[in-house]
N, C-alpha and C positions, 0 to 999 in steps of 0.2 A: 285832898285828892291823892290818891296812890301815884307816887313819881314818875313809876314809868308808861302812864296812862297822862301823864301831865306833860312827860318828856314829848310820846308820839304828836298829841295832839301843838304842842309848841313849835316842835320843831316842823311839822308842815304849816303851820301858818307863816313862821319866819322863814319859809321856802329853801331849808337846806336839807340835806340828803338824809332819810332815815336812819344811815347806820353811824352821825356824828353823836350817837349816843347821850344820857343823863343822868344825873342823879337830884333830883331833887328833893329835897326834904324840907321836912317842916321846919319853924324854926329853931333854932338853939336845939338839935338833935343832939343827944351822945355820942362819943367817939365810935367808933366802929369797934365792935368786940370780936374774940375766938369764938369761931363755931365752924360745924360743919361744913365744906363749900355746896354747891347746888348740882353741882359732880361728881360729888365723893372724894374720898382718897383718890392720892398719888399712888398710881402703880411703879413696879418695877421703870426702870430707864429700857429704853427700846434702844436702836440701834444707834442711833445717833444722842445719847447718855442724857435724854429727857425722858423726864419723869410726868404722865401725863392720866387724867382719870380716864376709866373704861369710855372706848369709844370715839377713843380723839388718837389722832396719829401725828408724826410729825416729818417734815424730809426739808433737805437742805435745800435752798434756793440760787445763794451765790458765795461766793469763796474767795477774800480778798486775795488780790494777784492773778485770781486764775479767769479765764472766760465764761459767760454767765448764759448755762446752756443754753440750745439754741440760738444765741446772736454771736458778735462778734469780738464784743467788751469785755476788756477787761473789770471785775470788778473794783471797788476802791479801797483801802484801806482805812483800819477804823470806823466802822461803819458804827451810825449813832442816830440822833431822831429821822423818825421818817412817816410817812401818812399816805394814804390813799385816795383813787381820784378814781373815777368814773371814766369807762372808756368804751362809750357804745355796751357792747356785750361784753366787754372783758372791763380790765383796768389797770391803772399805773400804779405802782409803787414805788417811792421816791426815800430816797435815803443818805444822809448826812455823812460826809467823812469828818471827824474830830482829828484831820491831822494837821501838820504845816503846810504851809500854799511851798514847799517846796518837795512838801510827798506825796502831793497831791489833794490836797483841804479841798473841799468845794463842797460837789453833791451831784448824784446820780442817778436816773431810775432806771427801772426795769417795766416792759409793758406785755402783759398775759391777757391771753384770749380766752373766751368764755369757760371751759374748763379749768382755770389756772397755768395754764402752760407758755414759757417767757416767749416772745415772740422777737424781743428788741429791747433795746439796753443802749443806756448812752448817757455822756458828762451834761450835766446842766447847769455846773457852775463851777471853775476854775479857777486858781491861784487867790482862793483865800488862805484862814487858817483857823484850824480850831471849832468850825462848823459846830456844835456841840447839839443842840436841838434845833425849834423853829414850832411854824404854825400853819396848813393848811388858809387859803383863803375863800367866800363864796365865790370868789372869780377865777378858780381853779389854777391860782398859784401857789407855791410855796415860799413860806418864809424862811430864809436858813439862817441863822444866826449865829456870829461868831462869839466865841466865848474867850475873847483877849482883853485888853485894856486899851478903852478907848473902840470897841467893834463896834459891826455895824451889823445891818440888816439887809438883809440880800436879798431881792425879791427876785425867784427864777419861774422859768417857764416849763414845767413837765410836757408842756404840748406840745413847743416849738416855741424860742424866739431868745433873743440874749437878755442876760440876768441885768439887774440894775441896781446897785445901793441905795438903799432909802436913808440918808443920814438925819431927813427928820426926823426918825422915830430913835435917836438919840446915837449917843457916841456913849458906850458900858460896855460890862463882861455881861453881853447878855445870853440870852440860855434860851429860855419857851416862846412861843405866842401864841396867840388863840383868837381869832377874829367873831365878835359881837354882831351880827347885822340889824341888830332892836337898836342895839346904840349907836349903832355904826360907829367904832371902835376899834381896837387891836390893844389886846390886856401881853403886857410882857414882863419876864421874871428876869435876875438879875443875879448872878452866881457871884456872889459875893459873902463872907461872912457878918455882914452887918449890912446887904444888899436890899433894895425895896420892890416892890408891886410898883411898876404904872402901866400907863394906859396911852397909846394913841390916837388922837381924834382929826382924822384927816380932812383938809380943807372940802372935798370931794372924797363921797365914799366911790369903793372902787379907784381909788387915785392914792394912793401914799404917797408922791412927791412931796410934799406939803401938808403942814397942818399943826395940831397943839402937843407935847410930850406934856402929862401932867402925871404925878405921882399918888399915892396911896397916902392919907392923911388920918390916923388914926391913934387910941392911947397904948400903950404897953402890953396890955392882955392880951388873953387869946382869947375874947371874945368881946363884942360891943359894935358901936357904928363907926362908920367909915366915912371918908368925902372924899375928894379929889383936889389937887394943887395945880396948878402949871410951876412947869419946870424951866425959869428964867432960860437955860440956857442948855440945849440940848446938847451941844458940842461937847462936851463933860469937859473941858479945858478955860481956864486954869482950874475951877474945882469942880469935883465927881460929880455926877446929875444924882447922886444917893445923899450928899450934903448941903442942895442949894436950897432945901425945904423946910424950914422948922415944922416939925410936930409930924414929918413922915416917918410912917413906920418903919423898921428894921425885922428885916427876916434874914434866917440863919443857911445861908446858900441858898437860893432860889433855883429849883430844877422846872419839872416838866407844867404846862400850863393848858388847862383844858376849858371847855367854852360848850355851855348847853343847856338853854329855856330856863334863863337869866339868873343862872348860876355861873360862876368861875372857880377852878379849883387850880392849887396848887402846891407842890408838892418843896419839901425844905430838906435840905438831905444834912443839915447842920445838928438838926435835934431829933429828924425821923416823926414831919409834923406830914398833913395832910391838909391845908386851912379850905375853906368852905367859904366862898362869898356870896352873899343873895342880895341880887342886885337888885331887887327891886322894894326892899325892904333897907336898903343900907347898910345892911349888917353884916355880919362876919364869927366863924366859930371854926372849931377843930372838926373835921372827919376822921381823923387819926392821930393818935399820938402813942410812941412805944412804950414812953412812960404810963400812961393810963390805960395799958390792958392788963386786964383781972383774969385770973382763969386757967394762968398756964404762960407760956412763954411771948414775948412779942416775934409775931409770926412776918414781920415785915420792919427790915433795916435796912440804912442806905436807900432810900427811899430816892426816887428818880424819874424819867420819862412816866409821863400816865396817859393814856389813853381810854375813850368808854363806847358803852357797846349800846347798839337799838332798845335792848331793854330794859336797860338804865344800872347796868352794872359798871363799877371803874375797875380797870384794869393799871397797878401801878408795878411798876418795871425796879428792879434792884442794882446800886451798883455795888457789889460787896453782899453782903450778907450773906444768906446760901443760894444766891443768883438762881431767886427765884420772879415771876411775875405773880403777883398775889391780886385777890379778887373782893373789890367790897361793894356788896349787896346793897339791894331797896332800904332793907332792914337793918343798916350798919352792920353788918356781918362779914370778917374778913376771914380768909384761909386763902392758904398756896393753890392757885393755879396751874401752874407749870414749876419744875426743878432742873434746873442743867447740871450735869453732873460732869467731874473732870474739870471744871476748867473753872477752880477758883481764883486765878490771877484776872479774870473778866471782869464783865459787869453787863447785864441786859440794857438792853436801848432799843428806839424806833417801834414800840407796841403800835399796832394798827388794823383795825379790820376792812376788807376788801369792802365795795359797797352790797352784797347780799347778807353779808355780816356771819358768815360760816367759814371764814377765815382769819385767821389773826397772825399776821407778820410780825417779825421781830428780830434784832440780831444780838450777837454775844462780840462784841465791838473785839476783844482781843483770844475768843476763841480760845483752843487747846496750847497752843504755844506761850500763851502769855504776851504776846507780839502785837500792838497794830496793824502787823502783817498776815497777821492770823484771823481776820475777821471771819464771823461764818452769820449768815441770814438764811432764816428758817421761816417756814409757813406749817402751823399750825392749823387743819383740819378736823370739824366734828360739828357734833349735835349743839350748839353754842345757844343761849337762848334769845331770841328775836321779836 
């Protein structure tokens, strides 16, 4: 079955929103190769120094430091993962500060009404540090995750209500999540250089107070079957929750982590991998690797934040490279989607599309000055396919 006929039909039966996106492929698929994107070339940079194919336009959202038009917020600094939620006719957009809880770390959203236009803005989580990504939940919460030693998991409230730690789902330098509702689950990555894959399986779904951390149990390769461990001891004290498992795997910085019709994907920014899990087969393979593209140059480094779209496209975010977000098709086929131009001291973060899916949010976490103070979030507009 074609993926993204696999993707729609999955994803309305496990009752979440059409535009949580897929990619599913067969098994043991090829890495994803250079070709064409499905929008052509990058045009010229517009005014705001992106690079964007015919038909797509781009304008600024918010501006760390400054008030995030229309409301009365200040935006945050460092702006880094962030995801979209459903809001009647419009929707929220929620987004991570990557700085110290004393320059403000936590997380923020912004909420636009049916056209796009900000209506309201406001803190949703305060005096952590290092927020770095997270994971959307079907209970319309976000995950914010800090990326310290020994972090934790933040579960806040885009809608209303105060944030809560979840320390069951472990004490690491964690980074992604991505909520399962087939498994009822929560898959999280681990920014570490010898860091692992696990999975939370909460005593009650809908509940994270409680429940099992178990890790990712598989052999050396990039590719084969997988199983699951429990993880003695979630506290990561006295040792790491990455060393209490014999035979769990080790990946090379664990970044962004994505979730959709029993797929998990995620992204390693240590070797510029893309890994592919099919969950219902137990298996595990590459989507991407820099080393294995033929053809012309590797179009995607620093690999980071990923996000995917209704039609079963992945959108993965750069940090470094030529801070671009780059686009891989049904058909393993990658090419640059977007280009920022000017501000190579950055790195793209927080890809996300609205729920009509004719938008894609995103920010450039240190902007033109090179600064955490310099954040800038942009909303990407166009003919996106759906």
């Amino acid at each position: 079955m074609e993926r993204r006929t696999f993707m729609r039909s999955g994803v309305l039966a496990a009752g979440i929103t059409a535009f949580s996106g897929s990619l599913v492929r067969g098994a043991l698929a090829a890495p994803a190769q250079n070709a064409t994107g499905p929008y052509g070339s990058l045009l010229a940079a517009d005014a705001n120094g992106i690079q964007l194919p015919a038909g797509f336009t781009s304008r600024v959202v918010a501006r760390s430091g400054q008030v995030v038009s229309g409301t009365s917020y200040t935006w945050h600094s460092a702006p880094d993962g962030g995801a979209c939620f459903a809001d009647g006719s419009g929707w929220i957009y929620v987004s991570n500060s990557e700085a110290s809880s004393s320059s403000g770390g936590g997380a923020s959203m912004i909420r636009f009404d049916s056209g796009g236009t900000p209506t309201a803005a406001s803190r949703i989580l305060g005096g952590t540090s290092n927020n770095c990504a997270g994971g959307k939940t079907p209970w319309n919460t976000w995950l914010s995750c800090e990326e310290i030693s020994l972090g934790r998991v933040w579960e806040t409230y885009p809608f209303g209500g105060t944030a809560v730690a979840r320390p069951a789902m472990g004490r690491f330098k964690h980074e992604a999540a991505a909520a399962d509702p087939v498994r009822k689950v929560v898959y999280l990555t681990e920014d570490e250089t010898n860091g692992r894959f696990y999975r939370f399986v909460p005593t009650t779904w809908g509940n994270l107070s409680s429940g099992t951390l178990q890790v990712l149990v598989a052999g050396s390769g990039t590719s084969g079957s997988f199983s699951w461990a429990n993880v003695p001891d979630p506290d990561g004290s006295p040792t790491a929750t990455r060393g209490q498992v014999s035979g769990s795997k080790s990946f090379n910085g664990g970044e962004g982590c994505w979730y959709a019709d029993d797929t998990v994907w995620i992204t390693t920014k240590g070797d510029n991998r893309v890994w592919q899990f099919n969950l219902g087969s137990s298996t595990f393979e590459l989507a991407y690797d820099d080393n294995l593209v033929t053809g012309g140059s590797a179009p995607l480094t620093g690999v980071d934040n990923i996000t995917g779209s209704s039609y079963g496209d992945l959108y993965v975010a750069e940090d470094g490279g030529n801070m671009e977000i780059n686009l891989i098709t049904a058909g393993d086929e990658i090419s640059p989607f977007l280009r920022v131009t000017g501000q190579s001291s950055s790195e793209l973060c927080g890809p996300a599309f609205n729920p009509a899916g004719n938008r894609l949010y995103f920010s450039s976490q240190r902007g033109t000055s090179g600064s955490s103070s310099g954040g800038i979030t942009y909303c990407v507009t166009g003919p996106f396919r759906t």
